[in-house]
C-alpha positions in Angstrom: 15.3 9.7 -10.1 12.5 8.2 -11.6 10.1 11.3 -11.2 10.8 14.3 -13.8 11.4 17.1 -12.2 11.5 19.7 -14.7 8.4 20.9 -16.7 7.1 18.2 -18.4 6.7 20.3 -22.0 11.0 21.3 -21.1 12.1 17.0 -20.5 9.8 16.1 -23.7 11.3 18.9 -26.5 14.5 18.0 -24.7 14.4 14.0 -25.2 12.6 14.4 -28.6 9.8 12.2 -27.0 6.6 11.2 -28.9 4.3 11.6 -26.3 -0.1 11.8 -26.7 -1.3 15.6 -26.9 -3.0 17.4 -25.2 -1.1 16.3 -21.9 -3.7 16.3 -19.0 -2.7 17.5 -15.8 -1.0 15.6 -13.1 -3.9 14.6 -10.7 -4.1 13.4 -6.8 -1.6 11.7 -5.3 -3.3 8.5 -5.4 -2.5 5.9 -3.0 -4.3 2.5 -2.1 -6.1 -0.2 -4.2 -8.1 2.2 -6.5 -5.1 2.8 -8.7 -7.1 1.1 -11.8 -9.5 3.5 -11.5 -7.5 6.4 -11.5 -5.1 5.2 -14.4 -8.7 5.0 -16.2 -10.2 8.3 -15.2 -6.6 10.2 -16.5 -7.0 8.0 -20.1 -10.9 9.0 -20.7 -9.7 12.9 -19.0 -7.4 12.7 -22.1 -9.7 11.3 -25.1 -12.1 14.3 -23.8 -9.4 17.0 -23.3 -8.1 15.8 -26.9 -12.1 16.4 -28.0 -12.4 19.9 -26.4 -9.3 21.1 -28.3 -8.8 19.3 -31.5 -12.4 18.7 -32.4 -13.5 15.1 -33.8 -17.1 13.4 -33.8 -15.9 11.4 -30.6 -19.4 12.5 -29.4 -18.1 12.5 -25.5 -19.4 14.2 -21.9 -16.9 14.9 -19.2 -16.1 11.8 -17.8 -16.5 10.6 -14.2 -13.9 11.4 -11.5 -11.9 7.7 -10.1 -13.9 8.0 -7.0 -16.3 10.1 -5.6 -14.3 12.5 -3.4 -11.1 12.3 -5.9 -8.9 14.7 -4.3 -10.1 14.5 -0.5 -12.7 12.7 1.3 -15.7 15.2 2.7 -15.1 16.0 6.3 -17.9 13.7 7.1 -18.3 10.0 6.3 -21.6 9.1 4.5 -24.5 8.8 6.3 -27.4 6.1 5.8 -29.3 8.3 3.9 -26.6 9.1 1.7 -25.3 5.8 0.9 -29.2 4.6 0.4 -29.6 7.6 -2.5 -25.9 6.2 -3.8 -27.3 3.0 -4.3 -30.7 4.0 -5.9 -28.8 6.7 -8.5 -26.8 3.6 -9.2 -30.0 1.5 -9.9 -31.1 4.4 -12.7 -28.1 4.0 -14.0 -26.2 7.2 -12.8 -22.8 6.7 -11.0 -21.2 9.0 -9.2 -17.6 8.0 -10.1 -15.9 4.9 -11.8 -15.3 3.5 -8.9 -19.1 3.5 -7.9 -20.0 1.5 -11.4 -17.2 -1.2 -10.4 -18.8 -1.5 -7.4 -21.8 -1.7 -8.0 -21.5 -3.8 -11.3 -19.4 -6.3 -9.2 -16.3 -5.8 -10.6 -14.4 -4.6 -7.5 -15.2 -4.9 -3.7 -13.1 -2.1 -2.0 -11.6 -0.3 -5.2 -9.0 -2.7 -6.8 -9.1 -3.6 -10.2 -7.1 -7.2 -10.5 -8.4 -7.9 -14.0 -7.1 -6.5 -17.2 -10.7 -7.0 -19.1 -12.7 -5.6 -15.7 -11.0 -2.4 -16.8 -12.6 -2.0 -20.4 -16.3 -3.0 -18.3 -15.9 0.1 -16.6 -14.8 2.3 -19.5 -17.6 0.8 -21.7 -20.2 2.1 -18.9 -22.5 -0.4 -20.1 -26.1 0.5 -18.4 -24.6 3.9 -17.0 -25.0 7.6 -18.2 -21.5 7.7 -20.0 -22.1 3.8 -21.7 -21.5 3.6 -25.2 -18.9 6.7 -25.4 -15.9 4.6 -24.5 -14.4 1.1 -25.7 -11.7 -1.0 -25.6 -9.4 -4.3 -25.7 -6.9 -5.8 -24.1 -3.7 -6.9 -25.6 -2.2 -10.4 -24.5 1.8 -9.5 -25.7 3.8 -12.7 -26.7 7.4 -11.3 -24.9 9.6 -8.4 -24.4 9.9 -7.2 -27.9 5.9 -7.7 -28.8 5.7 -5.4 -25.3 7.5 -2.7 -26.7 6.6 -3.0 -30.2 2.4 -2.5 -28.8 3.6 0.5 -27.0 5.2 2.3 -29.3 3.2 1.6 -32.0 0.0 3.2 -30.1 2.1 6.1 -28.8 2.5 6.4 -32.1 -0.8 7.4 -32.6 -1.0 9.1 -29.7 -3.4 6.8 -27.7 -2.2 5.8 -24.0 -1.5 2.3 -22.3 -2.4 1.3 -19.1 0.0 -1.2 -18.0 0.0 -3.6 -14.9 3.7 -4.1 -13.3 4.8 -4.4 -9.8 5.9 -1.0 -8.4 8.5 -0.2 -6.6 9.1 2.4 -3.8 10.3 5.0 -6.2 7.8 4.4 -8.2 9.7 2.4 -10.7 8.7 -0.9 -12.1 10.4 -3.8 -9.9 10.2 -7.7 -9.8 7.8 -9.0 -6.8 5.7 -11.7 -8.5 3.1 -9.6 -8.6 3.2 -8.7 -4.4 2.9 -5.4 -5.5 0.8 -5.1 -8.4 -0.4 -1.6 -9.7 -1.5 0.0 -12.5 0.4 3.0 -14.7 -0.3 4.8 -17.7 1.9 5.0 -20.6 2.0 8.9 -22.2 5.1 8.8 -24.1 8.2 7.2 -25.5 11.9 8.3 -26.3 15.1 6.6 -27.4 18.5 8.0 -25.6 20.2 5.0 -26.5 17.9 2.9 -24.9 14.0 3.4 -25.4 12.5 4.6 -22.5 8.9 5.5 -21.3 6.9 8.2 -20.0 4.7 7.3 -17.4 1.8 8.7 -15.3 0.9 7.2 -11.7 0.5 8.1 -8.0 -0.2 12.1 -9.4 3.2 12.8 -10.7 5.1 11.8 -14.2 8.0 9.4 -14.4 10.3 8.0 -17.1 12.2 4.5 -16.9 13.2 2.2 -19.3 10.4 0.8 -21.5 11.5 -2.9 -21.2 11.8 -2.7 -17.0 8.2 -2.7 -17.7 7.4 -5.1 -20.5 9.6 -7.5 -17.5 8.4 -6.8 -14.8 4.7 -7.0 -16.5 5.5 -10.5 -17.6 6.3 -12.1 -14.2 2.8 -11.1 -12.7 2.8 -15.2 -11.0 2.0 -14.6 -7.7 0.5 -12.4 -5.2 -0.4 -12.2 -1.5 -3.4 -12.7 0.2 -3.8 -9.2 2.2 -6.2 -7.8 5.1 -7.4 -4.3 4.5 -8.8 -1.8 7.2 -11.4 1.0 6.4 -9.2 3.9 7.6 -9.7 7.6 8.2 -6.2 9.6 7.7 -5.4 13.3 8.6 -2.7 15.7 8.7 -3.3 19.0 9.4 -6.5 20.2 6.6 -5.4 17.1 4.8 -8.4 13.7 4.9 -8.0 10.7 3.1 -10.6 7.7 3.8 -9.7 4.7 1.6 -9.2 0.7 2.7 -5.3 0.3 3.8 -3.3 -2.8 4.6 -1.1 -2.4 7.4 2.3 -1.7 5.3 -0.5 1.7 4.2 -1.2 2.5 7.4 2.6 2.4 8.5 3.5 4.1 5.3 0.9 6.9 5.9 1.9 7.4 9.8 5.8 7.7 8.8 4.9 10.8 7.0 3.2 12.1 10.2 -0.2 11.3 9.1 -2.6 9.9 12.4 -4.4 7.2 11.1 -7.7 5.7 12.4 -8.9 2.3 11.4 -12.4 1.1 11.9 -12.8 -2.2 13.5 -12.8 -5.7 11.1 -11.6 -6.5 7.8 -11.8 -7.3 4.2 -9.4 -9.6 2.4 -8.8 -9.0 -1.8 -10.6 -12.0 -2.6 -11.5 -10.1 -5.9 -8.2 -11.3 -7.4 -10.4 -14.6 -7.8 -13.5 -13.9 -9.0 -15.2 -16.4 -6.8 -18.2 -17.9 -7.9 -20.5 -18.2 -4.4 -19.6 -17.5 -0.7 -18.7 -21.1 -0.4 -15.6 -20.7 -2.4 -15.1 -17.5 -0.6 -15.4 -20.0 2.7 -12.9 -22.5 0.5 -10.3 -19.9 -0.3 -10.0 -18.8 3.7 -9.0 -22.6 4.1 -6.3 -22.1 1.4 -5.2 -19.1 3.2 -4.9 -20.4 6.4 -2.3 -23.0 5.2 -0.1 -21.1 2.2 0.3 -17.4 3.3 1.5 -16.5 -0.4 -0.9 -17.0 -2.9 1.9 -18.1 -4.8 2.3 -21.0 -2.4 -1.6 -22.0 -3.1 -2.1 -22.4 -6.4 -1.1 -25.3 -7.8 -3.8 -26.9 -10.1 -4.8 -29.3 -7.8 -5.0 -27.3 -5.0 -6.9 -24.7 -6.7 -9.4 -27.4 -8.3 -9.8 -29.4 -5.4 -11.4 -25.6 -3.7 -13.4 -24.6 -6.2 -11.4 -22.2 -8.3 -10.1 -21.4 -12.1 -6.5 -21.3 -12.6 -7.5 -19.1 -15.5 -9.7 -16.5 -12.8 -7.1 -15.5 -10.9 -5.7 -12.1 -10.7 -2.6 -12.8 -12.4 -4.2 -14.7 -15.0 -6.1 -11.0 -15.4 -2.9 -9.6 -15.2 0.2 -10.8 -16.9 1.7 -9.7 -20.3 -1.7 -7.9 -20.4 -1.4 -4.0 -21.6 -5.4 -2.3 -21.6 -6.3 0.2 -24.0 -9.1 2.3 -23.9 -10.2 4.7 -26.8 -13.7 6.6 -27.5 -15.8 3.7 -29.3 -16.0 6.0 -32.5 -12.3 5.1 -33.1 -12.5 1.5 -32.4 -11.6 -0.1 -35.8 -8.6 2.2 -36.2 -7.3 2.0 -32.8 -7.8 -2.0 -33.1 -5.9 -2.0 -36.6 -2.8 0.0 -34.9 -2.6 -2.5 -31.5 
């Protein structure tokens, strides 16, 4: 099984692991598009946590939560008022959660993060209250090997990864073209013959065989376009509000959740970084003829609509591994990986 189901401190003495220290805590059970933002949020929880116990002149604050309600939504949706303060704290420069600077700062319309360097924006902060604390780089891996030669050099070290790979339903890293793109954070690495990694996503720690990822992180070629729904979810105290595609909603209900959707939709356009509605007008036209994304972009296709080959999510994405360090450490981190 791909989750460890023993004390974490117990599997990592066992399998002689090199892991980062201190270890946060497993967080929510994150589900939905905001997985970037959560993989961030556990990575900036640690350079603080590592701070608070081992000293070091990283000069940081407690960082922002993923989202604003991290573990549960409130019991009420936001009201106008609300949602107008939300915006103006934002125009000050003071964000409620790192999903509120990506959306505000235009780097992600409903919570998704589909580029690798959109993810160092958001940890820089630049023009919010925690800007100039964090930094980072993204590292463009030449193959398998170069894959897990970066990771376990910066294990190494003890600085995380956050890696982009399709996931699959255990949690494991599969092959999907990038259909089912997510985000995970490397902790830790171990060799039982075969070197393997720890790994830290939808609130629990895994482990799985280091290269499954450097693989299934290179073929990142395609992905679908996708319609998600505003939904409310409840079971019994529990209240989730997040955007869901219909495979979420049916995923959500088979667990005995009741879901309620709110009427209309939004598609993940963001994986393009269009540049005006008009191409947002131009990319429905794609859609309408080529269901997979995969199907659409061909060069001349895309050109002939308006977009970059070089904007598109999986351009963002493939044989890309994010690290993000407190800016105080940059040059050393940068000379490691």
């Amino acid at each position: 099984m791909p989750v460890i189901a023993i004390p974490l401190d117990t599997f990592i003495a066992q399998k002689a692991a090199t892991t980062i220290s201190p270890m946060p805590s497993a967080g929510p059970n994150q589900r939905g598009p905001t997985c970037g933002f959560y993989a961030l949020a556990f990575v900036m929880l640690y350079w603080y946590e590592r701070q608070q116990k081992y000293g070091g002149a990283f000069g940081l604050t407690k960082p922002l939560e993923a989202r604003t309600h991290n573990a549960q939504a409130s019991e009420t949706p936001a009201n106008i008022f609300q949602v107008a303060g939300k915006k103006l704290s934002a125009t000050v420069g003071s964000y409620y959660s790192l999903r509120h600077f990506g959306k505000h700062n235009l780097l992600t319309a409903y919570g998704s993060v589909f580029n690798a360097e959109n993810m160092v924006k958001v940890a820089q902060g630049n023009g919010a209250q925690y800007g100039g604390q964090f930094d980072g780089h993204v590292i463009s891996t030449t193959g398998m090997m170069d894959f897990v030669n970066n990771v376990k050099a910066l294990i190494g070290i003890e600085v995380p990864l956050i890696v982009p790979f399709d996931v699959g339903d255990t949690g494991d890293p599969t092959v999907a073209t990038g259909e089912r793109a997510h985000w995970a954070t490397i902790v830790g690495t171990y060799d039982d013959g075969v070197e393997n990694a720890i790994h830290y996503h939808w609130g629990k720690f895994r482990h799985c065989e280091l290269s499954h990822f450097g693989f299934s992180n290179n073929q990142l070629t395609g992905n679908m376009f996708l319609a998600f729904r505003k939904c409310e979810a409840t079971k019994g105290d529990l209240l989730v509000r997040d955007f869901m595609t219909d495979g979420t909603i049916k995923m959500y209900q088979s667990h005995g959740w009741t879901v309620k959707a709110k009427p209309g939709t939004v598609t993940n356009y963001e994986f393009c970084q269009p540049k005006s509605i008009e191409d947002l007008k131009s990319l429905e036209k794609l859609k309408s003829y080529y269901p997979k994304l995969s199907e659409a972009l061909t060069a001349d296709r895309l050109k002939a609509n308006g977009f970059d080959a070089m904007n598109l999510t999986n351009a963002g994405l493939k044989d890309k591994i994010v690290v993000i360090y407190p800016a105080a450490v940059r040059d050393f981190v940068r000379s490691v990986g």
